[in-house]
C-alpha positions in Angstrom: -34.2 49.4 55.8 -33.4 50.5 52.1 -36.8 51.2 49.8 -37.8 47.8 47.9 -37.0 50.7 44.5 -32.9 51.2 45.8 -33.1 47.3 46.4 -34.0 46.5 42.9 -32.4 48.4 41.5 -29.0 47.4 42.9 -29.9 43.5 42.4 -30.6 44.5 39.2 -27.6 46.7 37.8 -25.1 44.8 39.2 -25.8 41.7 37.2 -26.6 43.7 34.2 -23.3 45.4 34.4 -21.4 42.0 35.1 -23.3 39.6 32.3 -23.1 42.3 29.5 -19.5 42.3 29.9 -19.2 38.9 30.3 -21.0 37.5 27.7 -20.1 40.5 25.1 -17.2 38.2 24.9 -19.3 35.3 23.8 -20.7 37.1 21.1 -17.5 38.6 19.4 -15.8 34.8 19.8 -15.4 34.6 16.1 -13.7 37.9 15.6 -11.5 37.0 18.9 -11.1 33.8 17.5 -8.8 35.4 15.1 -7.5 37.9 16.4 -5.8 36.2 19.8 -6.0 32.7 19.1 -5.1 32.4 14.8 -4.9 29.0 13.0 -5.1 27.7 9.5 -8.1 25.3 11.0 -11.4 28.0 11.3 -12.8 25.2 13.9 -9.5 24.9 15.8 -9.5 28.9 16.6 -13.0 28.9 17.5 -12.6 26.2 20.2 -9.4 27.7 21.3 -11.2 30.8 21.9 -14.6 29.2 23.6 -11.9 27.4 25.9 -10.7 31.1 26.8 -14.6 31.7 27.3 -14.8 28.4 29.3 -11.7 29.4 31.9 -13.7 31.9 33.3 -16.2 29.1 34.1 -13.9 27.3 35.9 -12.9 30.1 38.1 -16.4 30.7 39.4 -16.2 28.0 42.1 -13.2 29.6 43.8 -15.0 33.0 43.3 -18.0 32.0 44.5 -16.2 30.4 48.0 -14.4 34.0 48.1 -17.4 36.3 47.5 -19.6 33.8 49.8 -17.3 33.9 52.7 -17.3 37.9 52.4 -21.1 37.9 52.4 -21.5 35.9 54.9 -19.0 37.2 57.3 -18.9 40.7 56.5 -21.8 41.8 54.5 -23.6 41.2 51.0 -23.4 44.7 50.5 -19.2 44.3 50.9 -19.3 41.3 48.5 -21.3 43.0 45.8 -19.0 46.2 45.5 -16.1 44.3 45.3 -17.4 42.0 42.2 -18.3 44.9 40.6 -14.7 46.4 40.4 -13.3 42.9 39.6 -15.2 42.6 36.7 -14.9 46.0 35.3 -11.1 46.5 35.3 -10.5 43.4 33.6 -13.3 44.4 31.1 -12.4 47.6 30.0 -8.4 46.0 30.0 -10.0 43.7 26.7 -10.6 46.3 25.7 -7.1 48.1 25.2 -5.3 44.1 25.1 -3.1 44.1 21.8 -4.0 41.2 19.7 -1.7 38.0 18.6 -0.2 40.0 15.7 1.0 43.0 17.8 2.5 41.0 20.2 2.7 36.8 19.9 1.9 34.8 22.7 1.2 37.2 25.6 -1.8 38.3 24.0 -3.5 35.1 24.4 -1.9 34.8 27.7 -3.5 37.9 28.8 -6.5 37.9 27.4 -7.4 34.3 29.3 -5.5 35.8 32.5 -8.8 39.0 32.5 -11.0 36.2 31.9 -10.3 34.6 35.0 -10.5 37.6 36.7 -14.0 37.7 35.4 -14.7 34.2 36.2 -13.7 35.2 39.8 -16.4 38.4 39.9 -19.8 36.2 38.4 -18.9 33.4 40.5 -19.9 35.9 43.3 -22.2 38.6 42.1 -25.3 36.6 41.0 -25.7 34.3 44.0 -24.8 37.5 46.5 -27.4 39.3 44.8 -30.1 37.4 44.9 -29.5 36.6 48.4 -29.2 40.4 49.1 -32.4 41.2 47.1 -33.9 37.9 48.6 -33.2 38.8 52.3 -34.5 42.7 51.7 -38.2 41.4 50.3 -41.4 41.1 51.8 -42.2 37.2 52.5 -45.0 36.8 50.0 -43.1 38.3 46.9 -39.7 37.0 47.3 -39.9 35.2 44.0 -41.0 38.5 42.5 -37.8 39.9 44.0 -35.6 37.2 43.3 -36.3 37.3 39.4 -34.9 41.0 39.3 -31.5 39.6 39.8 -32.1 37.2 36.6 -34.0 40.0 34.9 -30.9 41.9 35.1 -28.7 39.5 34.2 -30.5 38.7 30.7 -31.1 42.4 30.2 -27.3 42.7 30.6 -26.9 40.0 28.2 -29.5 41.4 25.4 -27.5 44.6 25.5 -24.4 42.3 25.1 -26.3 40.9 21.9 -27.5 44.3 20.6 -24.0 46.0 21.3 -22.5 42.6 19.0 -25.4 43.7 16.4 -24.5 47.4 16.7 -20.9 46.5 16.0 -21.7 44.4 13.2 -23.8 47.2 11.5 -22.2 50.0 12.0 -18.6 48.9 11.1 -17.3 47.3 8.2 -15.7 44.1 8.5 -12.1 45.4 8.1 -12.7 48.1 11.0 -14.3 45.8 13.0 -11.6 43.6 13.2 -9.0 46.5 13.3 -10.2 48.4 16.2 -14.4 48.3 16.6 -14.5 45.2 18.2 -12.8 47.4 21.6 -15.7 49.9 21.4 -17.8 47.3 23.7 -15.6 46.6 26.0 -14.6 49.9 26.8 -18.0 50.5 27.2 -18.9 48.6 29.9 -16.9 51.1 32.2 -20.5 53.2 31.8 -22.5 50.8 33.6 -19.4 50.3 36.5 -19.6 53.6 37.5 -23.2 53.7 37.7 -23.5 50.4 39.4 -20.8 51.5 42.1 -22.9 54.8 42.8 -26.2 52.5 44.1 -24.7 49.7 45.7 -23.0 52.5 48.2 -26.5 53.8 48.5 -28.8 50.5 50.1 -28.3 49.2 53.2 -27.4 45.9 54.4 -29.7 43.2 54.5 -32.1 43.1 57.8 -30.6 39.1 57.9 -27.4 39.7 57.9 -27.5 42.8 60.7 -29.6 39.8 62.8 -27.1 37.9 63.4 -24.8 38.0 66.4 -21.2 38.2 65.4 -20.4 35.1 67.5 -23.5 33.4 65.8 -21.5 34.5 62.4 -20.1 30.6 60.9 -16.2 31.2 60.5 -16.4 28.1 57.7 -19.9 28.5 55.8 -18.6 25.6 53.2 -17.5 22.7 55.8 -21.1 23.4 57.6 -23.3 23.3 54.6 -21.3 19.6 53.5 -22.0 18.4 56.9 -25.2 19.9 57.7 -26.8 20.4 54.4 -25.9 17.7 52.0 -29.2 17.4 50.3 -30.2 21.0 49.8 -26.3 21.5 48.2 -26.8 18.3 45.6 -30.2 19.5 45.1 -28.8 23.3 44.5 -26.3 21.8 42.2 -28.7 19.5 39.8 -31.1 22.4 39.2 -28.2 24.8 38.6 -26.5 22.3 36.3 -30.1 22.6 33.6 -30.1 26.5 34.5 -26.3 26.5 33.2 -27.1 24.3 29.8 -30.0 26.1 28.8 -29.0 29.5 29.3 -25.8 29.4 27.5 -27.4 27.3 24.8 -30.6 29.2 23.9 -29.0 32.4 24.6 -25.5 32.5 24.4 -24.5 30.3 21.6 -27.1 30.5 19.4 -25.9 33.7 17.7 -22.9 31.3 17.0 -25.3 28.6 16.1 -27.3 30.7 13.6 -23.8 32.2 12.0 -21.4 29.2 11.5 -24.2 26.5 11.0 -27.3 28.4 9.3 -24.7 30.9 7.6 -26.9 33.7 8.7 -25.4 37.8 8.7 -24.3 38.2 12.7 -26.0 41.1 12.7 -29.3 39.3 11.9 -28.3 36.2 14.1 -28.0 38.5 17.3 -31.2 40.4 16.7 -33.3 37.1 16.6 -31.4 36.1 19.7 -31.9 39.7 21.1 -35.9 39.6 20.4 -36.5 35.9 22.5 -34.4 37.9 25.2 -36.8 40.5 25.3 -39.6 38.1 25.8 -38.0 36.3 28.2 -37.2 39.4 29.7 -41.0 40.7 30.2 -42.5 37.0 31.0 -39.6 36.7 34.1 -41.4 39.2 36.4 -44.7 37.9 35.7 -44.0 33.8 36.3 -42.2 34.6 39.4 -45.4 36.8 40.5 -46.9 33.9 40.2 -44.8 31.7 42.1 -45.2 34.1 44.8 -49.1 32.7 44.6 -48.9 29.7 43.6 -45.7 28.2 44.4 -42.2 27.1 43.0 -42.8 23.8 42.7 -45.9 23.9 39.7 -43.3 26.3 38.0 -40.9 23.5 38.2 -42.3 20.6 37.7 -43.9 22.7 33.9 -40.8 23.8 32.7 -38.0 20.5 33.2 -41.0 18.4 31.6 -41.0 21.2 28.5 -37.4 21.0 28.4 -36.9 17.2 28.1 -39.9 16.4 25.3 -39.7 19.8 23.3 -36.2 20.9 22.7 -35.4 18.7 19.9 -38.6 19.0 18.2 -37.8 23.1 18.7 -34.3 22.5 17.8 -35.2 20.7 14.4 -38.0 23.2 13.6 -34.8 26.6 13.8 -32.5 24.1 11.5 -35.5 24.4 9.1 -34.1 27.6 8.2 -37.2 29.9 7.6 -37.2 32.9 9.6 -40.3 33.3 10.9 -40.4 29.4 12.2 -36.8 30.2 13.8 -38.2 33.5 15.6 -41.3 31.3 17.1 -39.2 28.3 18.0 -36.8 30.6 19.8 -39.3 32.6 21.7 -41.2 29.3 22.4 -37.8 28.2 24.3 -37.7 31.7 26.1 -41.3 30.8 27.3 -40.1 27.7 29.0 -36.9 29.0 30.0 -39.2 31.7 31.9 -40.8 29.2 33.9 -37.9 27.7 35.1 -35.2 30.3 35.1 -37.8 32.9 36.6 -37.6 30.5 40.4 -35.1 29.1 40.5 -32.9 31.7 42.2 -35.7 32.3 44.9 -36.1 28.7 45.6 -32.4 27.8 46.1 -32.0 30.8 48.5 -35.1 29.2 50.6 -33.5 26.1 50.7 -30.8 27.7 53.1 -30.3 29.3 56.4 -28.6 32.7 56.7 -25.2 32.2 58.2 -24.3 29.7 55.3 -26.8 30.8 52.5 -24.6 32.9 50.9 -21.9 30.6 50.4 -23.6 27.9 49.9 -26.3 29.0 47.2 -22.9 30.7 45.5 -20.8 27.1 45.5 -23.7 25.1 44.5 -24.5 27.0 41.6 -21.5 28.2 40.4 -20.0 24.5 40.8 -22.8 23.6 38.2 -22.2 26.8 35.9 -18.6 26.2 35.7 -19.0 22.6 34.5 -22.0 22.7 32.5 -23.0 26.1 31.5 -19.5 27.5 30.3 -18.3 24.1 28.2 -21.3 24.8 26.5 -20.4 26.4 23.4 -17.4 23.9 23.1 -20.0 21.0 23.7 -22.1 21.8 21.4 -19.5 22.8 18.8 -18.0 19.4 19.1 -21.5 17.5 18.9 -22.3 18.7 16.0 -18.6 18.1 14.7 -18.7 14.2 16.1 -22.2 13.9 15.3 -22.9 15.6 12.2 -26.3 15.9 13.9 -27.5 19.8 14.1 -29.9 19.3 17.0 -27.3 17.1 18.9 -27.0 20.4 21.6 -30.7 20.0 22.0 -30.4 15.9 23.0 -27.6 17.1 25.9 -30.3 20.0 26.6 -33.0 17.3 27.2 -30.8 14.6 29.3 -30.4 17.1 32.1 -33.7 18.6 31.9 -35.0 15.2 32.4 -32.5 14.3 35.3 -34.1 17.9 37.1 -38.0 16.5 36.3 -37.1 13.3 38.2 -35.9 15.3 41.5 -39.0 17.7 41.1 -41.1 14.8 41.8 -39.3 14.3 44.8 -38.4 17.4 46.7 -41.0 19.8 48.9 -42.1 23.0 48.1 -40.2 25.8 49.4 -42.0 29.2 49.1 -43.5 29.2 52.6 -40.5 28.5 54.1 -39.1 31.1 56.9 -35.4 32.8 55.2 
């Protein structure tokens, strides 16, 4: 069996390697904006190039069918090597794309083409991962376990929001938008080659190797719709809040505080990069706890923060003084710990082996594709429709409050045999 260190730490690279170069897109969408998707209308190009941002969304269903099938028929370890190459060619490709002025249409063309591609790769790497690390930990700290694979994925994304600040600070605004904006994506080959190196070194999951071949199910998907109906809705409500508050809080606010509060990026991304951090040491410590005390507390505390807090939170950051902004944000990192912390754990419990893979991965992604990457356009437009600056919070709170009514209802899992 592979030591719990090589276990974490290839849960953890992985995902920090796939979300820093997917969401190091998010946070140079204004430069992009203009650069592969110019119009006279600023508003126009930004949506144009959130809906490039958003097309890698919708792929994550299909990827997450194709990297759940692999896992489950041949091997989490299999699955996770292959995301990693599909997401770092098409990365590092960004990175050398010619923009709209060098070459028209095609650049657009392309640049949505390597976004699929990248769709494709996350729809498979975070749900594999979790299962892998999942399946590899001791029984009374699999939440402990299961939170590396989210710790990575929001340290993946702070150094997405640091490398945006880096960029903003370090080049002038003419360089930036002449050649600077590459340097990140080029840079993500780096954490490729470093993620391929461990993931060769661990071992397959002790779950996996159990099973007999002919016990292997040749179509995970049609058995969890007819065997597992409830666990799948359930896997798809709680992903649907974990889609809407992740990309909102930590995603688009950069956006949020540059086009709407008409802060400096720079500044923007290092308040977004500091509640990061603190989400980022309170993870590990909230799922400890759910390894003592249960999901279902952690649960049933953070969807009920969600739905009566965000707008008052929300309203308090369009106040506009720093120092209230900073301490809203981090307040919404504290929730988002509690909930974002077990979820992964607890939808992996929810399922048996020979479909868990496919089915945690479908579920979620499903979710992710339709809320969690239309959420920069959604919230753009609210505010546009609306002319109501906490209108992203509202949608934040109607799906939290949807996930507090099925917490009432469903059992805890933490006990249960994986």
């Amino acid at each position: 069996m592979a030591s719990n260190k090589n276990v974490a730490l290839s849960g953890m690279i992985g995902n920090i390697l796939e979300w820093y170069d997917f969401t190091l897109y998010g946070y140079l969408a204004v430069i992009l904006s203009q650069l592969f998707f110019p119009s006279e209308n600023e508003t126009l190009s930004l949506l144009a190039s959130f809906g490039a941002f958003a097309v890698g969304f919708f792929f994550r269903p299909l990827g997450s069918v194709l990297f759940g099938y692999i896992g489950d028929k041949y091997g989490r370890k299999k699955a996770l090597i292959v995301s990693i190459f599909l997401m770092a060619i098409p990365t590092f490709l960004i990175g050398l794309l010619p923009t709209y002025q060098q070459i028209g249409i095609l650049a657009p063309i392309l640049l949505t083409f390597f976004r699929i591609l990248q769709g494709l790769s996350t729809g498979g790497e975070y749900t594999t991962s979790v299962t892998f690390v999942v399946e590899h930990a001791p029984k009374d700290r699999r939440g402990f376990f299961g939170s590396i694979n989210l710790l990575g994925a929001v340290i993946g994304i702070m150094f997405g929001s640091l490398m945006g600040a880096f960029l903003n600070n370090t080049f002038d605004k003419e360089t930036l938008h002449d050649w600077g904006w590459r340097v990140g994506f080029l840079f993500g080959i780096v954490l490729a080659i470093v993620g391929v190196h461990i993931r060769k070194n661990t071992s397959e999951t002790p779950e996996f190797l159990a099973m007999e071949e002919e016990n292997k199910t040749k179509n995970p998907l049609l058995k969890t719709f007819i065997h597992h109906p409830k666990e799948f809705l359930i896997s798809i409500i709680y992903s649907s809040l974990q889609g809407v508050a992740f990309f909102l809080l930590f995603l688009y606010m950069p956006t949020f505080y540059s086009k709407v509060l008409k802060f400096e990026m720079s500044k923007a991304l290092f308040i977004n990069s500091f509640a990061m951090f603190v989400l980022i040491i309170l993870i590990p410590v909230m799922a400890h706890l759910s390894d003592k005390y249960g999901r279902k507390p952690f649960l049933l505390a953070s969807t009920f923060l969600y739905s009566v807090a965000s707008v008052f939170l929300f309203k308090a950051i369009i106040s506009g003084d720093i120092r209230i902004i900073v301490m809203s944000h981090v307040a919404f990192a504290l929730i988002s710990s509690l909930f974002m912390s077990i979820l992964p754990t607890f939808l992996v419990e929810n399922f048996p082996p020979d479909v868990r893979n496919t089915a945690f991965s479908v579920g979620y992604n499903i979710s992710l594709g339709i809320f969690g990457g239309t959420v920069p356009m959604v919230a753009t437009l609210l505010i546009q429709k609306t002319g109501v600056l906490y209108s992203p919070a509202v949608y934040l709170s109607a799906v939290a409050f949807i996930c507090f009514l099925t917490t009432l209802f469903i059992k805890e899992s933490f006990k249960n045999e994986i």
